[in-house]
PDB file of the backbone (N, CA, C, O) and the ligand in Angstrom, with CONECT records:
HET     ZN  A 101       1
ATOM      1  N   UNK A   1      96.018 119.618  57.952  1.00  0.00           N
ATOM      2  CA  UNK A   1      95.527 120.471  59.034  1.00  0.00           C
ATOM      3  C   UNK A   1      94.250 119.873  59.606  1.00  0.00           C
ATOM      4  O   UNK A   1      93.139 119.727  59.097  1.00  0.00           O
ATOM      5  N   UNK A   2      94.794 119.525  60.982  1.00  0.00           N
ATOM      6  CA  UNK A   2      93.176 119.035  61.861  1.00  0.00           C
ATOM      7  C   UNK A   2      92.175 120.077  61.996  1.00  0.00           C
ATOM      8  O   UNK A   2      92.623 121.197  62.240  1.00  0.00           O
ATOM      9  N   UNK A   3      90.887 119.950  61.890  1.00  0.00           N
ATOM     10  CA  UNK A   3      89.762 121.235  62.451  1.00  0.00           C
ATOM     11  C   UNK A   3      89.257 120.388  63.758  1.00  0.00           C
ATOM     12  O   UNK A   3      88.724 119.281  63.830  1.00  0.00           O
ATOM     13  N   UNK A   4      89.627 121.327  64.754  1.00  0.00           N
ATOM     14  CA  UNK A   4      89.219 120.532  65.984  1.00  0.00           C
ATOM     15  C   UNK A   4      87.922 121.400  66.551  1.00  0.00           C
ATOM     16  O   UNK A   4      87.839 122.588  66.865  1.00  0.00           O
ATOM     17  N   UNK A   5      86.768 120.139  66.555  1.00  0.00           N
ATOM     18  CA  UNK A   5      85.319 120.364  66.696  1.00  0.00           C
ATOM     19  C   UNK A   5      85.141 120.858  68.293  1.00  0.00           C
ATOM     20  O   UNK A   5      85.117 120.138  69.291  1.00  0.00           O
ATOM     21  N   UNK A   6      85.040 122.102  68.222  1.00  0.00           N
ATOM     22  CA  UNK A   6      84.760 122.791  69.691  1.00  0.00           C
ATOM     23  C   UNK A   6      83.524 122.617  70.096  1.00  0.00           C
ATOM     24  O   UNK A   6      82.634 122.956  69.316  1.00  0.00           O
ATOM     25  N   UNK A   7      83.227 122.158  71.160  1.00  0.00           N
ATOM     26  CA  UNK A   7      81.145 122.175  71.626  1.00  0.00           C
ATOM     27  C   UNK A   7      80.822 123.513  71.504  1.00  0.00           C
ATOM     28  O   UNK A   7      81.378 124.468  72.046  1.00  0.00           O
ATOM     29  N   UNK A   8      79.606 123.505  70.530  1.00  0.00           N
ATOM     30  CA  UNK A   8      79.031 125.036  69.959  1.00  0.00           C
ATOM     31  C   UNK A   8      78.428 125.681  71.892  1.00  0.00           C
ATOM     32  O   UNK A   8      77.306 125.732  72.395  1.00  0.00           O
ATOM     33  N   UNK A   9      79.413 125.946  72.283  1.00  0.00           N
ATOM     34  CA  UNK A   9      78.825 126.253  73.671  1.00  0.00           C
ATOM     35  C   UNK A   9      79.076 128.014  73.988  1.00  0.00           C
ATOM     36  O   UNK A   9      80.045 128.626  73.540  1.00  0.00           O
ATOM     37  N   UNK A  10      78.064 128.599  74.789  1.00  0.00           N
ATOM     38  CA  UNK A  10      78.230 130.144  75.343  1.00  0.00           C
ATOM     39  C   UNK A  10      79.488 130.179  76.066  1.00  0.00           C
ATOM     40  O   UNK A  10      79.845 129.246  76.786  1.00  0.00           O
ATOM     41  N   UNK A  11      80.195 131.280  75.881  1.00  0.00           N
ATOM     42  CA  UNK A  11      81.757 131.653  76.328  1.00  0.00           C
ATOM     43  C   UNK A  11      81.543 131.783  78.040  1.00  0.00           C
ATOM     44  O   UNK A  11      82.510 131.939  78.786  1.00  0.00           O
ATOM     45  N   UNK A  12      80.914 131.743  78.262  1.00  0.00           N
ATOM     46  CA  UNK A  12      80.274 131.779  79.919  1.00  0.00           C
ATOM     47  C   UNK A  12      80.342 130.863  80.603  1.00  0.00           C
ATOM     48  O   UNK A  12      79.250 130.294  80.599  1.00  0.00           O
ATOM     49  N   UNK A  13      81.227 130.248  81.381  1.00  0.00           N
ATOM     50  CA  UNK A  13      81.835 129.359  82.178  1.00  0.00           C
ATOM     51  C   UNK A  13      80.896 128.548  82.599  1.00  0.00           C
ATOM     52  O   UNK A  13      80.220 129.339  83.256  1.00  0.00           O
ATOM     53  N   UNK A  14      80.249 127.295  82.712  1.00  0.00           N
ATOM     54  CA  UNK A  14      78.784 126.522  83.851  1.00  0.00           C
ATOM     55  C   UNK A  14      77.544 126.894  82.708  1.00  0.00           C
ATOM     56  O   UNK A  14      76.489 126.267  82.802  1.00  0.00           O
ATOM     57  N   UNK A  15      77.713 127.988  81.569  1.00  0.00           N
ATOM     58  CA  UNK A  15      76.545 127.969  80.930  1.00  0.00           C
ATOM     59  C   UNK A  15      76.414 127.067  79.529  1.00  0.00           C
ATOM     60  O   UNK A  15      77.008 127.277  78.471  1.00  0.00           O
ATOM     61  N   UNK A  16      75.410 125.940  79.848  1.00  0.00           N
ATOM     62  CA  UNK A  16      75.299 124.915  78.679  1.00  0.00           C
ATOM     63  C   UNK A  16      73.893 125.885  77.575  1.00  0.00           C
ATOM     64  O   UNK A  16      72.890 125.189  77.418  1.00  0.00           O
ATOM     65  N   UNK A  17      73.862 126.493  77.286  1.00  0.00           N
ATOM     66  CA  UNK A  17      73.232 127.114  75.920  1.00  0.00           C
ATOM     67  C   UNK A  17      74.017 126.811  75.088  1.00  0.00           C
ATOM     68  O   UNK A  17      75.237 126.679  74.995  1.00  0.00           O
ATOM     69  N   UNK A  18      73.006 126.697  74.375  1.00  0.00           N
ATOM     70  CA  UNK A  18      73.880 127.198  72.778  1.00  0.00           C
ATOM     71  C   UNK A  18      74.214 128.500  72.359  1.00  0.00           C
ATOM     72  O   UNK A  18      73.581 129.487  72.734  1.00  0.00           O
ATOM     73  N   UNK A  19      75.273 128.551  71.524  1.00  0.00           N
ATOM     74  CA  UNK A  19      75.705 129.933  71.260  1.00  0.00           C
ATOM     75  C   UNK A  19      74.073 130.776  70.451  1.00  0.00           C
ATOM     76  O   UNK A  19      72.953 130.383  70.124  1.00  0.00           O
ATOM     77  N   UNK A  20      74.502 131.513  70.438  1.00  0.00           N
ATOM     78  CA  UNK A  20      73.484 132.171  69.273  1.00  0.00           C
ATOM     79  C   UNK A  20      74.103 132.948  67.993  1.00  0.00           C
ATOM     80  O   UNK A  20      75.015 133.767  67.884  1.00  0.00           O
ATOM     81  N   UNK A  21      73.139 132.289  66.992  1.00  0.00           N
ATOM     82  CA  UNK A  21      73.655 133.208  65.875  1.00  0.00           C
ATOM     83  C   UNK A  21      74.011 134.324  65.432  1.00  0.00           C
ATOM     84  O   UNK A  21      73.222 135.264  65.524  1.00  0.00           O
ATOM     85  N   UNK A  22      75.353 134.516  64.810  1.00  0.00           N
ATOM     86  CA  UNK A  22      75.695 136.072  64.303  1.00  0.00           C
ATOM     87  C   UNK A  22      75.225 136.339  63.173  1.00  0.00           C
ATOM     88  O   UNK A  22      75.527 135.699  62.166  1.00  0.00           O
ATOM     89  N   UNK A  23      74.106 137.709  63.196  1.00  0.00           N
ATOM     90  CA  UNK A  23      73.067 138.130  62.437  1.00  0.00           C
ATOM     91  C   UNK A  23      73.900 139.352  61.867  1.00  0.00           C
ATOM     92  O   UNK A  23      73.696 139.893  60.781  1.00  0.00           O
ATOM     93  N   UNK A  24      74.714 139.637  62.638  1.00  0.00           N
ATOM     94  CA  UNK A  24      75.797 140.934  61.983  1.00  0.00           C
ATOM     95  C   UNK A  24      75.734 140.424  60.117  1.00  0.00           C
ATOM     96  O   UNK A  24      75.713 139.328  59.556  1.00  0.00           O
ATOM     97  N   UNK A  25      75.724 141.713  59.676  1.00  0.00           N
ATOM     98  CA  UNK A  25      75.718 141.991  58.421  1.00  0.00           C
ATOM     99  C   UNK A  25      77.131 141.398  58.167  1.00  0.00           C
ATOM    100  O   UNK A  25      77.845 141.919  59.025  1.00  0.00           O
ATOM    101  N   UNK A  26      77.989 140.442  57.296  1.00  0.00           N
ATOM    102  CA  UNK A  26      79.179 140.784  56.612  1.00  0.00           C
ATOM    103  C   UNK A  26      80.025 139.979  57.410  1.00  0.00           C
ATOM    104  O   UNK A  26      81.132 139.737  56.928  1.00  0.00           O
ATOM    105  N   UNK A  27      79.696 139.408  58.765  1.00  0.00           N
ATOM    106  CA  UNK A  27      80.665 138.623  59.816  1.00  0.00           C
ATOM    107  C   UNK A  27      81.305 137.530  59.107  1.00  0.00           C
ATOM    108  O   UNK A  27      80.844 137.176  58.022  1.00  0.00           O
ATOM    109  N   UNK A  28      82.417 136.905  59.659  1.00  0.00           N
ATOM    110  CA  UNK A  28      82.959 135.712  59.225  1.00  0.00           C
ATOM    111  C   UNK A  28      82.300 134.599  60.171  1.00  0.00           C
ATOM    112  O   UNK A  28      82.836 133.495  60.260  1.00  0.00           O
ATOM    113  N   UNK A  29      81.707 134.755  60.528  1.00  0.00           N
ATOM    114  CA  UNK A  29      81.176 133.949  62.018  1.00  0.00           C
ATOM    115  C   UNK A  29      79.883 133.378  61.889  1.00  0.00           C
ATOM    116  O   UNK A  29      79.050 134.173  61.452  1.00  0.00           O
ATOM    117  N   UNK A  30      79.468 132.239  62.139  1.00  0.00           N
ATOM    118  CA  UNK A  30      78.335 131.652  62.187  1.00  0.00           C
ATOM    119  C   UNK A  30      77.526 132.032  63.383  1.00  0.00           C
ATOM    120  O   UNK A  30      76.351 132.394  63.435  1.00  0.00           O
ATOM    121  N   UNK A  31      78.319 131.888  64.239  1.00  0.00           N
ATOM    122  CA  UNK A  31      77.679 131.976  65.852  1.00  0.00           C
ATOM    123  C   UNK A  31      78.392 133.081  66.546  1.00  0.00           C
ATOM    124  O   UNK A  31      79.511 133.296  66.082  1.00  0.00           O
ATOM    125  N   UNK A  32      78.051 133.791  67.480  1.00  0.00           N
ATOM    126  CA  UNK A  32      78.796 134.799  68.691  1.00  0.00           C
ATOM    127  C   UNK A  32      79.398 133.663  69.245  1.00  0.00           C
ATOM    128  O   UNK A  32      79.601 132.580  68.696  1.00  0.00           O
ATOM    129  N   UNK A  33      79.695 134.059  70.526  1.00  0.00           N
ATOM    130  CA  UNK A  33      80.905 133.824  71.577  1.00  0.00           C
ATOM    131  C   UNK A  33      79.592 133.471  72.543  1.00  0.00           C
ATOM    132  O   UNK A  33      79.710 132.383  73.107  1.00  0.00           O
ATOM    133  N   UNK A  34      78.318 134.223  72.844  1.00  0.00           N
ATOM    134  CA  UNK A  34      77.358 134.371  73.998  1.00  0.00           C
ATOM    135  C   UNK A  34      76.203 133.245  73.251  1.00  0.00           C
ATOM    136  O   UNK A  34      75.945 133.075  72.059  1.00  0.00           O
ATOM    137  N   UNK A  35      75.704 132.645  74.359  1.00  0.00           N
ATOM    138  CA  UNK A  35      73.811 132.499  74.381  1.00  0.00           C
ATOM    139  C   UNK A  35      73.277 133.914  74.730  1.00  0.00           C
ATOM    140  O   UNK A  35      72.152 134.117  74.273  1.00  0.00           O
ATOM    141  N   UNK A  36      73.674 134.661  75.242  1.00  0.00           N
ATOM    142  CA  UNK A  36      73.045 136.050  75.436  1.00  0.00           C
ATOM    143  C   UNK A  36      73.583 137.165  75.621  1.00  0.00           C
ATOM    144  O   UNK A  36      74.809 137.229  75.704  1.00  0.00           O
ATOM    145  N   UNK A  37      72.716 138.399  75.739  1.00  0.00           N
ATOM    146  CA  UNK A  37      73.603 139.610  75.809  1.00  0.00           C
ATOM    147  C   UNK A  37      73.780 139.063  77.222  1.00  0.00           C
ATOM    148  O   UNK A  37      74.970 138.843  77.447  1.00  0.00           O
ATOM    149  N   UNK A  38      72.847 138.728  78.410  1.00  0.00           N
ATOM    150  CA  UNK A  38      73.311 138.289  79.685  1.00  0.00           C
ATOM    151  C   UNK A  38      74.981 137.882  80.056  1.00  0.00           C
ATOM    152  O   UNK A  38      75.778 138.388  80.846  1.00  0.00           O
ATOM    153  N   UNK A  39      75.087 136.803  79.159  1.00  0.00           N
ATOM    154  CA  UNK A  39      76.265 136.136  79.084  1.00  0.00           C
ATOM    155  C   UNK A  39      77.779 136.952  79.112  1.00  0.00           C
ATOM    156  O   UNK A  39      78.796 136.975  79.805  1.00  0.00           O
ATOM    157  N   UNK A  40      77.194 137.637  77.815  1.00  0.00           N
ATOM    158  CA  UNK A  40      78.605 138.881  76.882  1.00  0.00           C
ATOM    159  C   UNK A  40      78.898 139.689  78.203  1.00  0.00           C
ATOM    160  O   UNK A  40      79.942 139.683  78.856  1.00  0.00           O
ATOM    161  N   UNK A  41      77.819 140.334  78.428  1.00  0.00           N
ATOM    162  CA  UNK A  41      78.098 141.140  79.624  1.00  0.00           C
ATOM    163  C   UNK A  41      78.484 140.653  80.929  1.00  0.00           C
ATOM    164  O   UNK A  41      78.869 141.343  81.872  1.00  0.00           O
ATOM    165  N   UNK A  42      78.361 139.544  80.898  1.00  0.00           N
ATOM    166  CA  UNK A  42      78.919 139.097  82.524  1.00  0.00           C
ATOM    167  C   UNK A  42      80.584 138.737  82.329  1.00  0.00           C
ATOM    168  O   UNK A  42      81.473 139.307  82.962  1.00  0.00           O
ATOM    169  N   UNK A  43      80.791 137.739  81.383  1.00  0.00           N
ATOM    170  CA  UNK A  43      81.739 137.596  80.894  1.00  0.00           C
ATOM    171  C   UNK A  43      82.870 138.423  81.239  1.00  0.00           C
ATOM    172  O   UNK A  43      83.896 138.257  81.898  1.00  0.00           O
ATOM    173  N   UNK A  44      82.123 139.789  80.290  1.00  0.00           N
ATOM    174  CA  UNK A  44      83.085 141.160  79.953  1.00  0.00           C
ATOM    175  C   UNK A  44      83.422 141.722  81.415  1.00  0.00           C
ATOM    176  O   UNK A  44      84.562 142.102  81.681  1.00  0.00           O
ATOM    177  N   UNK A  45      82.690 141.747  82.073  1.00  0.00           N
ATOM    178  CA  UNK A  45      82.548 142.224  83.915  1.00  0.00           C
ATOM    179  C   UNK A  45      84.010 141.097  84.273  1.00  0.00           C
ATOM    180  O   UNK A  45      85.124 141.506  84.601  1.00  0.00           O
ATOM    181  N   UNK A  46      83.688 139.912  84.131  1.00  0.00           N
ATOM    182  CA  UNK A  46      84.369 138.739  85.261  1.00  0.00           C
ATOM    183  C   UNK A  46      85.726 139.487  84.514  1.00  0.00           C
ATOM    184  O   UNK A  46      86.561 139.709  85.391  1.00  0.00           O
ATOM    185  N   UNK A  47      85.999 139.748  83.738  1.00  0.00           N
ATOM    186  CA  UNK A  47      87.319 139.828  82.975  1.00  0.00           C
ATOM    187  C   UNK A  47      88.014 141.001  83.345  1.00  0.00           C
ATOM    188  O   UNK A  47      89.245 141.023  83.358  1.00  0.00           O
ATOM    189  N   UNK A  48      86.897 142.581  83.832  1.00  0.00           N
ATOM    190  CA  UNK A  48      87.713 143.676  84.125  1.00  0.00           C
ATOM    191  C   UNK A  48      87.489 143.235  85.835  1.00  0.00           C
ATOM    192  O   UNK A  48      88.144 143.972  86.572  1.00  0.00           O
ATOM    193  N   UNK A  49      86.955 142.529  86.316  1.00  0.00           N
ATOM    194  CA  UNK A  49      87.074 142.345  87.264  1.00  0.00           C
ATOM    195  C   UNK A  49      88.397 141.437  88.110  1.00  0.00           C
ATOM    196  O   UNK A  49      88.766 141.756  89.240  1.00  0.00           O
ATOM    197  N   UNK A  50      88.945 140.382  87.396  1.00  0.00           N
ATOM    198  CA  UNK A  50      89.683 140.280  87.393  1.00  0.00           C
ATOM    199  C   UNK A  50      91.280 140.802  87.212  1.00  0.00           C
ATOM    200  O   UNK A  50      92.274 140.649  87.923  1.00  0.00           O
ATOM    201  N   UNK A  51      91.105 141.340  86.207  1.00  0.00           N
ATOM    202  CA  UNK A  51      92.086 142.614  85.962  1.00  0.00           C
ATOM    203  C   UNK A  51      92.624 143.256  87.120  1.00  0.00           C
ATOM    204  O   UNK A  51      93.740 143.234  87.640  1.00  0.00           O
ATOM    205  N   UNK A  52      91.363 143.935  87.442  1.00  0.00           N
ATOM    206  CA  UNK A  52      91.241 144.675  88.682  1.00  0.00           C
ATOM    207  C   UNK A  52      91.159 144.762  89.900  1.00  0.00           C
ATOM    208  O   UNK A  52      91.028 145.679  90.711  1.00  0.00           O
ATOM    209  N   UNK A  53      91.331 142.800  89.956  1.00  0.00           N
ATOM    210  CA  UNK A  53      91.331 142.372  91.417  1.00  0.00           C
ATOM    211  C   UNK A  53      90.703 143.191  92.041  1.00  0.00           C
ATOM    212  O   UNK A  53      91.251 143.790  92.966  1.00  0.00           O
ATOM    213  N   UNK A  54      89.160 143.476  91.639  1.00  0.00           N
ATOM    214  CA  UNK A  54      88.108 144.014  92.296  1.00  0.00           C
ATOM    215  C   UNK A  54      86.869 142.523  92.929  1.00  0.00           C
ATOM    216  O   UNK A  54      86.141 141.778  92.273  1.00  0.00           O
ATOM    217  N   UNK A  55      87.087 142.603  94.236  1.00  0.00           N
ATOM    218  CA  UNK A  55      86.696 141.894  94.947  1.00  0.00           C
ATOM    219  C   UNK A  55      84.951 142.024  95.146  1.00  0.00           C
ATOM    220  O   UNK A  55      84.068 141.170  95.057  1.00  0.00           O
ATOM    221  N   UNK A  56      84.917 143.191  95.391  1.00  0.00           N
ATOM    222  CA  UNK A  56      83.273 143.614  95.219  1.00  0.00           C
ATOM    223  C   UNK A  56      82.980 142.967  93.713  1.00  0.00           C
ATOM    224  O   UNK A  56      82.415 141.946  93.320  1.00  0.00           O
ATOM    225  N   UNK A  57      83.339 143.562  93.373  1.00  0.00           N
ATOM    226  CA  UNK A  57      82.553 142.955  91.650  1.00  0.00           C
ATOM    227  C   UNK A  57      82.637 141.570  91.646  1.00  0.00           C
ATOM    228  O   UNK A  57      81.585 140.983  91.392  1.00  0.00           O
ATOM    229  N   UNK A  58      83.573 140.939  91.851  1.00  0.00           N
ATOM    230  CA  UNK A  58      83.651 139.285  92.065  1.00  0.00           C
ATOM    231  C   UNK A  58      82.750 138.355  92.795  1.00  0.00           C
ATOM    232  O   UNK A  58      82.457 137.198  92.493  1.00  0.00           O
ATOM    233  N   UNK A  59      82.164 139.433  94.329  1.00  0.00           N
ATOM    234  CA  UNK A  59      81.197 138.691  94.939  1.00  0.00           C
ATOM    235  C   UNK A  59      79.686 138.672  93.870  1.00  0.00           C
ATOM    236  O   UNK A  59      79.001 137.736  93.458  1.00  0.00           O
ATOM    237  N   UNK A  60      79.579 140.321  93.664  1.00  0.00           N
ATOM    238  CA  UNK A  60      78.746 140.521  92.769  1.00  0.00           C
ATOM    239  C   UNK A  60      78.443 139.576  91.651  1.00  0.00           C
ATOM    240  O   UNK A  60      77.355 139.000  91.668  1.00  0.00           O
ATOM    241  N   UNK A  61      79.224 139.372  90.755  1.00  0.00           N
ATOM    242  CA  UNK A  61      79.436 138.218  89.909  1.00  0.00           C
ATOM    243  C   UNK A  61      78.782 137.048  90.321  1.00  0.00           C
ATOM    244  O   UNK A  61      77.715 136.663  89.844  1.00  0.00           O
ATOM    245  N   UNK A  62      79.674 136.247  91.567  1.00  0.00           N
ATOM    246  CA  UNK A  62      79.029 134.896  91.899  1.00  0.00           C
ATOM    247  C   UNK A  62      77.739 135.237  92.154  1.00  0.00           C
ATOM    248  O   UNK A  62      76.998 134.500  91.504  1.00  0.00           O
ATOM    249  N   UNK A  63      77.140 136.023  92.809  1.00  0.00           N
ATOM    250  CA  UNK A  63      75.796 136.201  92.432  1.00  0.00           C
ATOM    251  C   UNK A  63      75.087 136.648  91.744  1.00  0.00           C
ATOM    252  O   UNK A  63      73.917 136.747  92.113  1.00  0.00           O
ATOM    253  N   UNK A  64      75.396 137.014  90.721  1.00  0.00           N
ATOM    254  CA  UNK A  64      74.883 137.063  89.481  1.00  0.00           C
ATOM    255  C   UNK A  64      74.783 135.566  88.847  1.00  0.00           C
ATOM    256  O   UNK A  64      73.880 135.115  88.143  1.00  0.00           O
ATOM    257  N   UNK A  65      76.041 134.890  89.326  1.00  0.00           N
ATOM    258  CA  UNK A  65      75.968 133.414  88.581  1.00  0.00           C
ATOM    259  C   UNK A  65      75.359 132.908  88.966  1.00  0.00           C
ATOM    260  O   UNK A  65      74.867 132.231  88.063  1.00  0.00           O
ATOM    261  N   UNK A  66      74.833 132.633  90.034  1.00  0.00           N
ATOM    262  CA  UNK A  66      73.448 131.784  90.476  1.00  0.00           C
ATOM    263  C   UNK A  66      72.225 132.020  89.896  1.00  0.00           C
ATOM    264  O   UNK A  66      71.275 131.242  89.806  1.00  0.00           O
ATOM    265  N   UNK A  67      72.363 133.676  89.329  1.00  0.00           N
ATOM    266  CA  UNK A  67      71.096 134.152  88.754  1.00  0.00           C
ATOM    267  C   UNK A  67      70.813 133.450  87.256  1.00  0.00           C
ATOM    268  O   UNK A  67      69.799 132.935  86.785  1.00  0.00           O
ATOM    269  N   UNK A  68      72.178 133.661  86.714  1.00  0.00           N
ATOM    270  CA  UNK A  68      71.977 132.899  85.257  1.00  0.00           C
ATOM    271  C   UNK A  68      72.260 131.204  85.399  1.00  0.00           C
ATOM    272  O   UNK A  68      71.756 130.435  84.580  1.00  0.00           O
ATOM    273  N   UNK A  69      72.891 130.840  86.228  1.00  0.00           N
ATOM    274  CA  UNK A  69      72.533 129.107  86.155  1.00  0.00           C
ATOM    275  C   UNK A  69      71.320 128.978  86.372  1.00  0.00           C
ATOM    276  O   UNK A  69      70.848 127.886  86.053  1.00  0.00           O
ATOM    277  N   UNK A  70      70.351 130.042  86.996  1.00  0.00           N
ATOM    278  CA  UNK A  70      68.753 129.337  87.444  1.00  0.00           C
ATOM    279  C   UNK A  70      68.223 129.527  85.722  1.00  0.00           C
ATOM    280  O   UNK A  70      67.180 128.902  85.535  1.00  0.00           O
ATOM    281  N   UNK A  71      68.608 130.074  84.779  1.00  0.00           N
ATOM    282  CA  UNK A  71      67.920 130.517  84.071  1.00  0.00           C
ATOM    283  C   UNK A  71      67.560 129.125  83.188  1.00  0.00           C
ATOM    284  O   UNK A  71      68.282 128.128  83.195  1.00  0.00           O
ATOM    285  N   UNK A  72      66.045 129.274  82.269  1.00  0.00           N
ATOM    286  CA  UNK A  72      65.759 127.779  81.903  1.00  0.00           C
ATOM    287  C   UNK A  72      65.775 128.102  80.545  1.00  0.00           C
ATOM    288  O   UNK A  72      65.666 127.293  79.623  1.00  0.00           O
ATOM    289  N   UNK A  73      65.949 129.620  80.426  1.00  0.00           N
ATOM    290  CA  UNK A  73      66.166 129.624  78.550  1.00  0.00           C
ATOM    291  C   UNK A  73      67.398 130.798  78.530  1.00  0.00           C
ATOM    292  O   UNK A  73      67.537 131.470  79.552  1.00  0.00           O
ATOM    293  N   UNK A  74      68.180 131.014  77.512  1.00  0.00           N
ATOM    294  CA  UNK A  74      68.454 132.365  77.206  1.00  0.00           C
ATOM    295  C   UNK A  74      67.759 132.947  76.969  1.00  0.00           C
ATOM    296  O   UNK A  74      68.390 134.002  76.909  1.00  0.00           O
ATOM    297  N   UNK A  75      66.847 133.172  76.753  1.00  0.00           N
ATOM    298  CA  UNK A  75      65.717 134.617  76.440  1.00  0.00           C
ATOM    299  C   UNK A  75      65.444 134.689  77.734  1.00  0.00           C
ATOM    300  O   UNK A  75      65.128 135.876  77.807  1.00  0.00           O
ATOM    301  N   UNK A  76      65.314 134.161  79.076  1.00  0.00           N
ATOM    302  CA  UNK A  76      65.517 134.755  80.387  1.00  0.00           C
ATOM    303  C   UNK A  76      66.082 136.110  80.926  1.00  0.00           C
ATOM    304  O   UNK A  76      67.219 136.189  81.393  1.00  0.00           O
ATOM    305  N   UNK A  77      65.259 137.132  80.840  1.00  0.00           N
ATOM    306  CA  UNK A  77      66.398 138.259  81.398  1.00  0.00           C
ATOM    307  C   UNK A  77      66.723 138.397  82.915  1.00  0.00           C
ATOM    308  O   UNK A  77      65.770 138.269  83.684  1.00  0.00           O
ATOM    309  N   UNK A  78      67.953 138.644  83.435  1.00  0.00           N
ATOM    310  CA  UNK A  78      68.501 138.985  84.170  1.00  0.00           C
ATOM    311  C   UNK A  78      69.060 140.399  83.973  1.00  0.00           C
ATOM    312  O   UNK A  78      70.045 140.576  83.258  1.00  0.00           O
ATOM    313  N   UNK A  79      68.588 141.165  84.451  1.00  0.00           N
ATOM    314  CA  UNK A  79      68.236 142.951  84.219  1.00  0.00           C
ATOM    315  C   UNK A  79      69.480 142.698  85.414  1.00  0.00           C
ATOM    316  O   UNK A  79      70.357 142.151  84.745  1.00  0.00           O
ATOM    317  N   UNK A  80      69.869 142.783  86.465  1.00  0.00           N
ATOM    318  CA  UNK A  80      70.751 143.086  87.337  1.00  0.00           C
ATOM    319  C   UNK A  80      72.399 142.696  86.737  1.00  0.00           C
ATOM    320  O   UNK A  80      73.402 143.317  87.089  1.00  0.00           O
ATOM    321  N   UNK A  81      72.391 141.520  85.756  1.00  0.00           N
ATOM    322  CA  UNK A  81      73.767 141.645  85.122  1.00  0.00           C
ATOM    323  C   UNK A  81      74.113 143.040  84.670  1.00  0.00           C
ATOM    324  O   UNK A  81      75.099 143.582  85.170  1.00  0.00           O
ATOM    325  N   UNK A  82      73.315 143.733  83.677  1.00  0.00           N
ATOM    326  CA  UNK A  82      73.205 145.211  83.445  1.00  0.00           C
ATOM    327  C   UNK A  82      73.724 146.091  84.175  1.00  0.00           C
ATOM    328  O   UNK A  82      74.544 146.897  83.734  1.00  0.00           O
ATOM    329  N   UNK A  83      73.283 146.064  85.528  1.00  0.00           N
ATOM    330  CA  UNK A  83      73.220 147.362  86.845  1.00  0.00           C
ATOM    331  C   UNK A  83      74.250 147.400  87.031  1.00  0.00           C
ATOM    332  O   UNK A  83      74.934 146.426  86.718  1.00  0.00           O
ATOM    333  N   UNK A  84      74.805 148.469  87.590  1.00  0.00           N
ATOM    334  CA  UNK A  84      76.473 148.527  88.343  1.00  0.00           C
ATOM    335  C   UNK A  84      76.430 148.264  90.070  1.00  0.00           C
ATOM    336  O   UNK A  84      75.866 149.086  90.792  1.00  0.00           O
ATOM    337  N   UNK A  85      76.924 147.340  90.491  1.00  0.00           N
ATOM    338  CA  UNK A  85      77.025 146.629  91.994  1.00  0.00           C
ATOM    339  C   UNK A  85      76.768 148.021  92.546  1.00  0.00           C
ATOM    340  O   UNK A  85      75.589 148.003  92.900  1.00  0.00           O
ATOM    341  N   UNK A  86      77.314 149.288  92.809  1.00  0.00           N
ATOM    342  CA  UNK A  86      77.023 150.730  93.509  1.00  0.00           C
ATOM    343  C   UNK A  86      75.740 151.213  93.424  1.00  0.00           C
ATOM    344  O   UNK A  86      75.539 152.032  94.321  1.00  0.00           O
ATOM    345  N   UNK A  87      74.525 150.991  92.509  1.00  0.00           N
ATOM    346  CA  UNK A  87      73.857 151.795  92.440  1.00  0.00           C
ATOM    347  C   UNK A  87      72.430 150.561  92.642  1.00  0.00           C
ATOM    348  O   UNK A  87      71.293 150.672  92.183  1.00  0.00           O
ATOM    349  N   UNK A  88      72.972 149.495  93.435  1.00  0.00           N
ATOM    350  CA  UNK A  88      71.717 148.776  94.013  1.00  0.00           C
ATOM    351  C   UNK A  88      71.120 149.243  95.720  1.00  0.00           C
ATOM    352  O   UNK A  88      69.972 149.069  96.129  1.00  0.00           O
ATOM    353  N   UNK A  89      72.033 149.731  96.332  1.00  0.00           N
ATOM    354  CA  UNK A  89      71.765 149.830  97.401  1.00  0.00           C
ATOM    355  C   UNK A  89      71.284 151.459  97.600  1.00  0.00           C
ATOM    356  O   UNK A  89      70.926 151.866  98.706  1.00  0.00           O
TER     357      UNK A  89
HETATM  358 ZN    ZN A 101      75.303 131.754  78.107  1.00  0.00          ZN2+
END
């Protein structure tokens, strides 16, 4: 059986972080899936967004992605990944 060496990279498409460690009590896991909660949560968005062939959320998204490619660390917050696209305006 081959173990094929995946780049320890954030599940977030364009984002080169490193994952971050799973501190969970009891996990089988060394690392999460995210460099950040930023990440998890955008991720989780692009995915019901897709689903949902929700177009608003999609523009929303790409701009959100510009927000986290500018970012120069994960500990960068981006508070607007958080917000719901309806309740900015
Ligand atoms: Zn990331």
């Amino acid at each position: 059986m081959t173990t094929i060496k995946a780049p320890n990279l954030c599940i977030r498409p364009g984002c080169n972080f490193p994952r971050r460690p799973d501190t969970r009590a009891n996990s089988r896991y060394r690392f999460r899936l995210d460099c950040s909660a930023e990440c998890s949560v955008w991720a989780l968005r692009a995915k019901w967004a897709d689903r949902n062939d929700d177009k608003a959320e999609a523009a929303e998204l790409m701009r959100l992605l510009a927000l986290l490619d500018a970012r120069r660390s994960p500990r960068d917050r981006v508070t607007d990944v958080f917000a719901r696209g309806e309740n900015a305006a």
